[in-house]
MARLO-854407 format. One record per residue: x, z, y of N, C-alpha, C, O in turn. Coordinates in steps of 0.05 Angstrom, whole numbers. Example, Ala and Ser with C-alpha at 12.3 -4.5 7.8 and 13.67 -1.06 7.14 Angstrom:
% residues 2
NODE    n_x    n_z    n_y   ca_x   ca_z   ca_y    c_x    c_z    c_y    o_x    o_z    o_y
NODE    264    156   -114    246    156    -90    264    156    -66    285    169    -66
NODE    257    142    -45    273    143    -21    258    157      1    268    161     23
//
This chain:
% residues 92
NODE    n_x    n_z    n_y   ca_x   ca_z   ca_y    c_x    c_z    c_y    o_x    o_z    o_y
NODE     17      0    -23      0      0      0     18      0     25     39     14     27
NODE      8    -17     43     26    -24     67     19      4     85      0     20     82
NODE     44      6    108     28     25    125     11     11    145      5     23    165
NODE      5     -7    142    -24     -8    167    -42     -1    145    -58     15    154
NODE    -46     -5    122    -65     -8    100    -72     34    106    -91     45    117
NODE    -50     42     96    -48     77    102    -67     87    123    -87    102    122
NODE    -54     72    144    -76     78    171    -95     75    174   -107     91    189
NODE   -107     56    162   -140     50    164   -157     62    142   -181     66    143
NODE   -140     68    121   -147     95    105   -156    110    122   -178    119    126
NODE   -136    110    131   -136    151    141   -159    147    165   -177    164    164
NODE   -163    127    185   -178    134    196   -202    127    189   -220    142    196
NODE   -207    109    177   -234    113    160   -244    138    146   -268    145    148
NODE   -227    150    131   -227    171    121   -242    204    142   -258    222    137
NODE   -222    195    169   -226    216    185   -256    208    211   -262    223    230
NODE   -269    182    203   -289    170    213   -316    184    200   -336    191    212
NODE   -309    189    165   -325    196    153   -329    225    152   -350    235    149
NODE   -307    236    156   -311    271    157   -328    275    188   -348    288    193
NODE   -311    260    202   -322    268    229   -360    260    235   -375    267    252
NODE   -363    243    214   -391    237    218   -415    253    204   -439    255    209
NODE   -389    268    177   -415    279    165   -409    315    177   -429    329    177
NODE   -392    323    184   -391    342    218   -410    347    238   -419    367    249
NODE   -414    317    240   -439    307    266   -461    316    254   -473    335    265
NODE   -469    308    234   -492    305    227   -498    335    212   -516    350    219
NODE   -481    339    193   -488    370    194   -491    395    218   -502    417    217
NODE   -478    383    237   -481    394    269   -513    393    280   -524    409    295
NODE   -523    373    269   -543    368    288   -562    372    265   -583    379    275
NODE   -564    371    245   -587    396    228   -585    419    233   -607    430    238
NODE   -560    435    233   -565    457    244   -584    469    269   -601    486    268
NODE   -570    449    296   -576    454    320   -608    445    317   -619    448    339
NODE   -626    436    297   -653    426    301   -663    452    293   -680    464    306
NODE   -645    467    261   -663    482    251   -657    513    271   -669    534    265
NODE   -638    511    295   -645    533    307   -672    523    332   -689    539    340
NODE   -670    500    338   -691    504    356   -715    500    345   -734    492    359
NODE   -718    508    315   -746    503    304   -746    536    301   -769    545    301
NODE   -728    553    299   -732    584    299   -757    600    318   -778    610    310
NODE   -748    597    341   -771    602    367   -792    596    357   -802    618    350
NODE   -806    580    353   -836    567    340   -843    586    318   -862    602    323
NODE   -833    587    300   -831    597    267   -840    627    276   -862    637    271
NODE   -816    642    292   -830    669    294   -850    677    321   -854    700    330
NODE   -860    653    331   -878    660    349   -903    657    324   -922    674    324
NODE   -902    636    306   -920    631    285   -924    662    272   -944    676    273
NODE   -899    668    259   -892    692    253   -915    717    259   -933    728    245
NODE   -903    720    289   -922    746    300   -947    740    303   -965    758    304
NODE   -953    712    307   -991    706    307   -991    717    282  -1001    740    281
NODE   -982    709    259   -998    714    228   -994    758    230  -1010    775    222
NODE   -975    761    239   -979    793    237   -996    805    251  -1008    823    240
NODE  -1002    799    284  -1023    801    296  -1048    799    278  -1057    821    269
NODE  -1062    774    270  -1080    767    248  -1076    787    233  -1095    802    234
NODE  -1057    798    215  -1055    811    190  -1070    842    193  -1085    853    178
NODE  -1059    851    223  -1069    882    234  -1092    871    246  -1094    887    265
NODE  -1108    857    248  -1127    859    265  -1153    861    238  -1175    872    239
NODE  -1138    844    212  -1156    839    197  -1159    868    179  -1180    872    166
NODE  -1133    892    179  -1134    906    169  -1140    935    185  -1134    956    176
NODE  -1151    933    207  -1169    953    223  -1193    937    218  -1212    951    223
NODE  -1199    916    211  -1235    913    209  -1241    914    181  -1264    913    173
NODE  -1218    915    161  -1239    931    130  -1228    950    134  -1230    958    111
NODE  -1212    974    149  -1210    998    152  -1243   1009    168  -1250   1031    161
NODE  -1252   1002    178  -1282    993    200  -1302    997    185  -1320   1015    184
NODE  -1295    970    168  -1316    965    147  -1319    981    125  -1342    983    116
NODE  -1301    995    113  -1298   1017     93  -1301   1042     99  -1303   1059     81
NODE  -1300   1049    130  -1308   1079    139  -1333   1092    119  -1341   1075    104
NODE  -1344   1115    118  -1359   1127    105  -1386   1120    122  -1406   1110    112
NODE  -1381   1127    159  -1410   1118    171  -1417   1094    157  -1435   1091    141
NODE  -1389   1069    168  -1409   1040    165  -1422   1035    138  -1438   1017    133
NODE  -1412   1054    121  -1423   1047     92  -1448   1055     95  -1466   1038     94
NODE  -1453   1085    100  -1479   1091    103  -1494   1078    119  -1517   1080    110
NODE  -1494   1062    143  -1508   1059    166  -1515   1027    151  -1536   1015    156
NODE  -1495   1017    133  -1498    991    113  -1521    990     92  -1531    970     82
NODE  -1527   1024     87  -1541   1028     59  -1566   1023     72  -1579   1005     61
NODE  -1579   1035     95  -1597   1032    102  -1607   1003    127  -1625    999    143
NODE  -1588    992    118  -1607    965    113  -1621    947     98  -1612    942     76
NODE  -1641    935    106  -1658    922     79  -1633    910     59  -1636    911     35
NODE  -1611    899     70  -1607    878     53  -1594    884     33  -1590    872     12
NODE  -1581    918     44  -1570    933     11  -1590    958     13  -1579    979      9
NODE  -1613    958     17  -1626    983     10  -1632    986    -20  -1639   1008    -28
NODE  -1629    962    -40  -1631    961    -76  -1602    978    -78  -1602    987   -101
NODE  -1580    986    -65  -1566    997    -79  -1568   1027    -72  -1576   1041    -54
NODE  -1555   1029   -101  -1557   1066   -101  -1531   1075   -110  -1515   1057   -116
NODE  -1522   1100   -114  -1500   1108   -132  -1502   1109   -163  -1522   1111   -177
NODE  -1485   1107   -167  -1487   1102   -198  -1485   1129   -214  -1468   1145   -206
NODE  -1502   1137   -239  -1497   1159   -254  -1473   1166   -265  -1459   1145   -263
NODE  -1458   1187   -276  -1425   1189   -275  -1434   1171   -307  -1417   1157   -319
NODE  -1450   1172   -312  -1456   1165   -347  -1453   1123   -349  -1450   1109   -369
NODE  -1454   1118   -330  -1466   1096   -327  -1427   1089   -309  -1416   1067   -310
NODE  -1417   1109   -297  -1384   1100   -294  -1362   1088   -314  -1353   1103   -332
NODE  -1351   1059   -310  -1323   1059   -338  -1310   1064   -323  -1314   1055   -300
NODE  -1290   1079   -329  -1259   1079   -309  -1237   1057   -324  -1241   1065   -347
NODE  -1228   1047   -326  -1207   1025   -329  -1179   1036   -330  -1170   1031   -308
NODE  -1161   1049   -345  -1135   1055   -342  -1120   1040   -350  -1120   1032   -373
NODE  -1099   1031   -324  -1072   1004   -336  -1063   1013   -356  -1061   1037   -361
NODE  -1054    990   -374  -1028   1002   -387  -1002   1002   -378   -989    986   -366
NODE   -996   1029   -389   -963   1029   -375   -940   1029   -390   -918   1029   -379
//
């Protein structure tokens, strides 16, 4: 191999590192400015998550159950006899 042949090796060679440099440079730099978005997304879904878990905390209070029973649309329910309870134990 001649040395001009060497040279155009090498800088081809150093064309190709330097390109895939670039380009792994600039995935990076996308996937940081896609960060900002992600955890603004982020804190909406946690927002949502506490808002949804004070309204079956709401909904499960002892009043709203009661104040639930005495509406027509669950006034058919009643408590159940302990006789008429299965309890279900995992296995462990």
């Amino acid at each position: 191999m001649t040395t001009l042949q060497s040279i155009i090796v090498c800088f081809v060679s150093t064309a190709i590192c330097f390109s895939l440099i670039i380009r792994d440079t600039l995935s990076l730099t996308q996937l940081k400015m896609d960060v900002p978005e992600i955890e603004q997304e982020v804190k909406t879904i946690e927002g949502e998550i506490d808002r949804l878990n004070v309204e079956i905390t709401a909904f499960k209070s002892p009043i709203n159950l009661i104040q639930l029973l005495k509406k027509p649309t669950y006034s058919h329910l009643s408590q159940p006899f302990e006789e008429d309870v299965i309890i279900l134990h995992p296995h462990s």
